[in-house]
N, C-alpha and C positions, 0 to 999 in steps of 0.2 A: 591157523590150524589146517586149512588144506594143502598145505606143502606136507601132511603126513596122512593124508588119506591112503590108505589100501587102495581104491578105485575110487572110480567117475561114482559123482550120486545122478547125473543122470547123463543120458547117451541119444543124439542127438540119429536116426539109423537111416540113412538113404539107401529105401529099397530098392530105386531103379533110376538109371539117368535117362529115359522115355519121359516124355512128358507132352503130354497135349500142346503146349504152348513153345514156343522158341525164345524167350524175353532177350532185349539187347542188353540188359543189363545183369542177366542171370551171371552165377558166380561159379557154374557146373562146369566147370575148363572141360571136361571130357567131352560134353555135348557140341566141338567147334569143330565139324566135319561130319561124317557118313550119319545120319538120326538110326541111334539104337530101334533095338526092336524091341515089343512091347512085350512079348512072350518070354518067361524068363526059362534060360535054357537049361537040363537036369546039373552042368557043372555049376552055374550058378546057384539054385539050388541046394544044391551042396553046403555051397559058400555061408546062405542064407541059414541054413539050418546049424552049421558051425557057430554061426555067429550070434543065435539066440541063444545057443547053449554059454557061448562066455558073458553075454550079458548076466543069463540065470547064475550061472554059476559062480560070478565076478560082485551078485550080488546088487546090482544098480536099482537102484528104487525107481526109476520112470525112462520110460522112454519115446521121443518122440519120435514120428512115425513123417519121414519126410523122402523126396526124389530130387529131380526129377517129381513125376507126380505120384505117389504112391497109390488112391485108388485104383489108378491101373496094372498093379499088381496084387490089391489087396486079394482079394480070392486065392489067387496062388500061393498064398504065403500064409494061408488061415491056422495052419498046425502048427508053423513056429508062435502066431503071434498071440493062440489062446494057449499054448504054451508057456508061454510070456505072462501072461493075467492069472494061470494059474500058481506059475509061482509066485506073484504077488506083486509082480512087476504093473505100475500102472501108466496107462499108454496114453499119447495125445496125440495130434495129427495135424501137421502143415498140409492144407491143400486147394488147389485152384478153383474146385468143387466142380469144375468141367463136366466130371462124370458121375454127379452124386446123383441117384435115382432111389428106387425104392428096394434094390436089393441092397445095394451101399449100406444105406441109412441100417439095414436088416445085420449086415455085419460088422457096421461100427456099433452096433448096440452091442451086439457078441461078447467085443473084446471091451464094453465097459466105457465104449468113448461117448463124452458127452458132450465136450466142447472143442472147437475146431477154429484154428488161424488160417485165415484166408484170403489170399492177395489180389487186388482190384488194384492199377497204375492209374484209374481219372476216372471222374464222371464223364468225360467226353466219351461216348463210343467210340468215334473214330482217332482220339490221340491213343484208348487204350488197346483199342486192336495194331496200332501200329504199333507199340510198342511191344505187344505180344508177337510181332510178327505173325496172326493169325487171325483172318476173318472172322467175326462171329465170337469172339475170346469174350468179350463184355455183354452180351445177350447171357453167353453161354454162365459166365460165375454170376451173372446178377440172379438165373433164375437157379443155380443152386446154394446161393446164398439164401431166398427164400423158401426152398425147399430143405431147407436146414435148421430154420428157426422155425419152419409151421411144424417139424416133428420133435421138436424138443431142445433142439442144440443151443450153447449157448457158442454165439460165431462174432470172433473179434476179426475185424480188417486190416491189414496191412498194406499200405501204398508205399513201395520204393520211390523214393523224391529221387530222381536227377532232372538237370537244366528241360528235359523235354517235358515234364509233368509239373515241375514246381507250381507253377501259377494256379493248378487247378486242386492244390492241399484243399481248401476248405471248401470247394463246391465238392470235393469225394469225402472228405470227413462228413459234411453235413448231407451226403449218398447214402451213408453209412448209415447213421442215424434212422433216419427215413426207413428201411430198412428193415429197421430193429437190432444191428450188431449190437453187444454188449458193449465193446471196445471198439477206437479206431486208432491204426499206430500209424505214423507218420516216419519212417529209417532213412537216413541216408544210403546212394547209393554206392559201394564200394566196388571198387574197378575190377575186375578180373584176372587172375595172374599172367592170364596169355591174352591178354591184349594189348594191343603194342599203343593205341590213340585210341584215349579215352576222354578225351576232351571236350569233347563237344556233350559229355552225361555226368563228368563230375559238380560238386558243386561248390560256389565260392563258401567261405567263411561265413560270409554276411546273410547269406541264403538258408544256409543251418539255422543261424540266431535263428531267422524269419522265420521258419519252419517250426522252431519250439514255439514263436508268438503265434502262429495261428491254431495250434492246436493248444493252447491256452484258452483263445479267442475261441475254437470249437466246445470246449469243456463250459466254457461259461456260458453261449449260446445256448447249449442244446441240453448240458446235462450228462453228456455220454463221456465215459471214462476215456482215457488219452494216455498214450506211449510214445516210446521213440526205444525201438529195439537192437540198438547197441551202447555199445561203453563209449563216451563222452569227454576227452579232459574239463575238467574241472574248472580251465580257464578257457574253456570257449562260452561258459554262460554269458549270456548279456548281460542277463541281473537274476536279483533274488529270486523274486518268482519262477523263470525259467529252470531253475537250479533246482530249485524246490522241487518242481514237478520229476524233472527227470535227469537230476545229477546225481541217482543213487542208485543208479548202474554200474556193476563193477564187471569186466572182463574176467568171465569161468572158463577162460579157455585152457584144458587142461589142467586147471585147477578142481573146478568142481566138474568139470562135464567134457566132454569129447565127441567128434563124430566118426560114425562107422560108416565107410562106405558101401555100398554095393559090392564093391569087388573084395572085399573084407580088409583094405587099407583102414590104417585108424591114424586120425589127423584130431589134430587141438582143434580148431574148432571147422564150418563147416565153409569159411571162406579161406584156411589154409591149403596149399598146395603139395604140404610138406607130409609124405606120412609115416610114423616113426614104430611101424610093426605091420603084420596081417594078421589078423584072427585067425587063421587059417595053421601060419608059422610059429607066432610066437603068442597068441591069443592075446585078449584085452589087456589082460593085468601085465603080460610084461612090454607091450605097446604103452602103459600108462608109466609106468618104470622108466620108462627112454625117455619121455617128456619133464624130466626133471627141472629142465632148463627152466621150462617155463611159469614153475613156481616158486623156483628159491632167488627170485628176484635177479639172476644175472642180464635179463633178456631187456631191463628197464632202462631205461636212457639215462646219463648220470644229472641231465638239467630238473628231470623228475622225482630221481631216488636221492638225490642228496639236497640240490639246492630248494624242490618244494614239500614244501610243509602239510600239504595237500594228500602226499602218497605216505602210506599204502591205504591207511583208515576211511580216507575220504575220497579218492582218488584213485583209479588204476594206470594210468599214465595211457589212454587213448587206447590204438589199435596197435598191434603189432605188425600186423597183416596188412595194413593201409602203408606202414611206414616202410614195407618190404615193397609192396605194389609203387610206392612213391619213388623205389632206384636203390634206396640206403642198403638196409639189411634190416633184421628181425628187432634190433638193438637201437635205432635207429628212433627218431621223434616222429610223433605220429604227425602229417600233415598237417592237422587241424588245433595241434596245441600251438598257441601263443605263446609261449615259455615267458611269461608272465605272473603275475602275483593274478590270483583270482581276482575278476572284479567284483562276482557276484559272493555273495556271504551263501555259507552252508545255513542249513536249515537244522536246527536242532530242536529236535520231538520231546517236549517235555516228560518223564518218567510219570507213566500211573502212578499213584501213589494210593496203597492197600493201608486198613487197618492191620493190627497187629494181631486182629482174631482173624482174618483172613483165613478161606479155606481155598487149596488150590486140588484138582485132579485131572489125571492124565487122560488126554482125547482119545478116543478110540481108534482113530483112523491112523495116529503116528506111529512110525514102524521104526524099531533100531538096527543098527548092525554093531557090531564089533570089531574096535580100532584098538593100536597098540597102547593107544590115551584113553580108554575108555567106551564110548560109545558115541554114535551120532544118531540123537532125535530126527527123525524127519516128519514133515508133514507136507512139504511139497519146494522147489526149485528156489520159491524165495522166503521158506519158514521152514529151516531145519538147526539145528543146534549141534556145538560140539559138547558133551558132559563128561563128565569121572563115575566108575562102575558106584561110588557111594549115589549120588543123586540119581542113575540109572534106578536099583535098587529102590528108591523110594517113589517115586515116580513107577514104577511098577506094580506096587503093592498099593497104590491107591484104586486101581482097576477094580478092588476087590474090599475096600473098606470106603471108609466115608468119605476120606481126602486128607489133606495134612497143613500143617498151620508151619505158619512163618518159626515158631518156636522149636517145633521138632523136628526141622531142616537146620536150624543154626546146634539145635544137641547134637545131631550128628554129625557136624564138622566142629563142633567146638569153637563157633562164632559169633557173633550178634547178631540180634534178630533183627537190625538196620542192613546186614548182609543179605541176609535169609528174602527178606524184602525185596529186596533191590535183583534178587536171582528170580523171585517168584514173578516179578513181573518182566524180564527179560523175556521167561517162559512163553508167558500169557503173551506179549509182544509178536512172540513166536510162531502163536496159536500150537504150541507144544501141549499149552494146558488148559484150562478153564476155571474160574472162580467157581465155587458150589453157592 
């Protein structure tokens, strides 16, 4: 269904390539020479203020709020981005938390932000400060990572794995913890389009598996939820478990989501180099238009799209961006796929199963838009639904009556109430809806 999206449902917005820290493994190709300035200048500006209007206007349900480090622009940019909240756009925010004090916390409340992704490379101070290139970088987000959860925030961690940090995943997950994160993600690190040797920060095959085992091994310890925040082949799991936890990630680049640069470039996602419009020229939606390629399936390797069994349902066939960094082209197999039968088995989530008096009604917080299929339910990045103007319509007018049974969702398509079922909990799966 997202190969016929109108727009992004969400937009990923790099307010500035400044950033507190220098990381050797940052992905910000622009930052490799003279360091930006932190002040954003009135043509920028400009740019910024164009560029909240095509998100409003383009209609994108969330947007995250990333740099570079964006605190250090946030104040400057407070009119686009309660802007943005006003028109119903709801915000989140990658940040290194360098500069979270007590006016921050005052204008992340502003725009309605509650929860904040936050990047720590080791519990070691001194492997994290080298890797930050920056003295002080690990004093400096441990104490706004506390100063983050004692006012309310819920702050999930991110550690980039390459060869320089691998060994220290579970003394910084179990950092994490300690804490108080909600979450702790574990990513691999992906090379950068302008770096020529990258070698000594990729990682083996074998090291990924390990990576998914210790934040299995972190989850069972401590209790604290666990990630790995990109798209995966399918056949790199080890085994089941691995798979289970976090082989149900699929690649939104340019399918559901995009990123806007600073400079109002709009790129599929936020490690492409490639950018296929400006907000400025051609604005979001006909930048989303040029990305065609990337979701009517030409861009997928034919060892994925044809010989595995795997894609498109269960599988998005890797990176496309790692396979471009790795020499091939966009087309090209991602490094990390074994082009192999999976070893590990999918995980399959048994169906709720509702009575037939069941009553379902629609959440308050899911917002639609209007598609040339219908509509799309959202409720957030990984619980949004495509539906038909009939289910729209009924799912609307429950806001306002008791709720509706599996019976008078099958009269209105003239189905069986074993259909009607089987949708009503899709929904509920969704968190589209709620049982009464």
């Amino acid at each position: 269904m997202y190969t016929r999206l109108s727009a992004p449902l969400d937009v990923q917005w790099e307010l500035t390539p400044w950033c507190t820290y220098n990381c050797v493994h940052c992905y910000n190709y622009w930052r490799r020479g003279k360091r930006p300035k932190r002040t954003l200048s009135a043509k920028q500006l400009e740019v910024h203020n164009k560029s909240a209007q095509e998100i409003i206007n383009s209609k994108v349900f969330h947007v995250t709020l990333t740099g570079g480090e964006p605190l250090g622009v946030l104040e400057q940019l407070m009119p686009e981005l309660l802007a943005l909240k006003d028109a119903g756009v709801r915000i989140s925010i990658n940040t290194n938390l360098a500069l979270m004090n007590k006016r921050m916390i005052s204008l992340l409340r502003q725009l309605g932000i509650r929860a904040i992704l936050t990047s720590l490379m080791s519990a070691d101070p001194t492997l994290n400060d080298n890797i930050a290139q920056t003295k002080g970088a690990y004093r400096r987000t441990v104490a706004g990572i506390r100063l983050a959860i004692a006012n309310g925030f819920r702050v999930s961690v991110n550690m980039v794995i390459s060869q320089k940090n691998f060994h220290t995943i579970y003394e910084t997950g179990k950092l994490a913890y300690e804490l108080g994160a909600q979450a702790f993600c574990a990513t691999k690190v992906s090379k950068p389009f302008n770096c020529k040797d990258f070698s000594g920060y990729s990682l083996l095959t074998q090291q990924i598996q390990q990576m998914f085992r210790e934040l299995v091994r972190l989850k069972r310890d401590f209790g604290i939820q666990v990630a790995s925040l990109e798209p995966y082949p399918a056949c790199l799991f080890p085994d089941d478990e691995t798979r289970a936890e976090f082989g149900d990630r699929h690649c939104s680049a340019a399918r559901t989501s995009c990123t806007l640069g600073f400079d109002g470039a709009i790129r599929p996602c936020s490690h492409a180099p490639i950018s296929y419009g400006n907000a400025i020229e051609i604005g979001l939606l006909g930048a989303w238009q040029n990305m065609g390629m990337w979701r009517d399936g030409s861009l997928i390797p034919a060892a994925c799209a044809v010989e595995c069994r795997e894609y498109p349902k269960f599988c998005s066939a890797g990176c496309r961006i790692e396979s471009l960094n790795a020499g091939t082209n966009l087309s090209g197999s991602d490094p990390y796929c074994l082009g192999s039968k999976p070893v590990a088995q999918r995980f399959v989530a048994k169906p709720e199963l509702f009575p037939a008096s069941a009553v379902i009604r629609l959440l308050s917080s899911v917002r639609f838009r209007k598609e040339d299929f219908g509509y799309i339910a959202y409720r957030s990045s990984a619980n949004w639904q495509a539906i038909d103007s009939t289910l729209h319509a009924i799912l609307k007018s429950t806001l306002n009556e008791k709720g509706v049974t599996a019976k008078q969702i099958a009269q209105a398509y003239n189905a069986t109430e074993s259909d009607a079922l089987e949708t009503m909990s899709i929904l509920i799966t969704r968190h589209i809806v709620e049982q009464v």
